[in-house]
C-alpha positions as CSV (number, residue, x, y, z in Angstrom):
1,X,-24.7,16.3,28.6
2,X,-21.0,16.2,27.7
3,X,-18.8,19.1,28.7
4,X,-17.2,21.4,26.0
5,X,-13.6,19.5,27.0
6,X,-15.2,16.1,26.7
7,X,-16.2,17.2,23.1
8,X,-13.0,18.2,22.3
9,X,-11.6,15.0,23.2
10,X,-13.8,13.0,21.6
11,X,-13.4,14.9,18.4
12,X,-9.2,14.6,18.1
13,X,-9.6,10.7,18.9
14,X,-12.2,10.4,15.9
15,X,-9.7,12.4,13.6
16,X,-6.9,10.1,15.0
17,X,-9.1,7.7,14.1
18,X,-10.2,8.6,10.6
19,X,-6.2,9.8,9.7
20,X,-5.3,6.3,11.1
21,X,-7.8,4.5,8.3
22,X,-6.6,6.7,5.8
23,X,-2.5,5.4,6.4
24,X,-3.9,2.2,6.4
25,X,-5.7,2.4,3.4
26,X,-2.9,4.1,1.7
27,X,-0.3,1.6,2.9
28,X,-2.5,-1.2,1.4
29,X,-3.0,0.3,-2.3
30,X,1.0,1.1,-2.0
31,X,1.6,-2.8,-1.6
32,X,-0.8,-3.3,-4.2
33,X,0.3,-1.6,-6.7
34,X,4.1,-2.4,-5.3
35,X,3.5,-6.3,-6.1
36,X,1.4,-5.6,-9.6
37,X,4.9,-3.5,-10.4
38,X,7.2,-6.3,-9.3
39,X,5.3,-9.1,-11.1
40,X,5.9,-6.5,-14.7
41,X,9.3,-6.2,-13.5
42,X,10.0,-9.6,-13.4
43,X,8.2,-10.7,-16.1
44,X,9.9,-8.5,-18.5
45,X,13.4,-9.5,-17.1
46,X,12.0,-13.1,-17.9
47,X,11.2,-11.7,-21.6
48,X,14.6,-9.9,-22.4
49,X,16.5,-13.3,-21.0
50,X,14.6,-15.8,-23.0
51,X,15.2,-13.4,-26.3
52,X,18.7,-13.0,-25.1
53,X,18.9,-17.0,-25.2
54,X,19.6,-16.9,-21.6
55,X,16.4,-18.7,-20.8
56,X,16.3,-19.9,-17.3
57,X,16.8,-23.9,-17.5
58,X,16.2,-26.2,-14.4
């Protein structure tokens, strides 16, 4: 048998834990949807240049 304390304890390092997952989850869609946002961005900076006749040429 665990004492009351012991509980406690265990309890604030499984919500550490859980909030912890959570960040990390959260920081992983951000970077997801960070790069899906940068490919647009650059895409359509691609589009306006080439109509522009400003194409990028090696």
């Amino acid at each position: 048998m665990t004492s009351h304390v012991e509980q406690q304890v265990a309890a604030r390092i499984a919500a550490a834990k859980a909030k912890q997952a959570e960040r990390q989850q959260q920081r992983a869609e951000f970077g997801r949807r960070r790069r899906i946002g940068l490919r647009a961005r650059h895409a359509a900076k691609l589009r306006r240049l080439s109509a522009a006749g400003k194409g990028v040429q090696p």
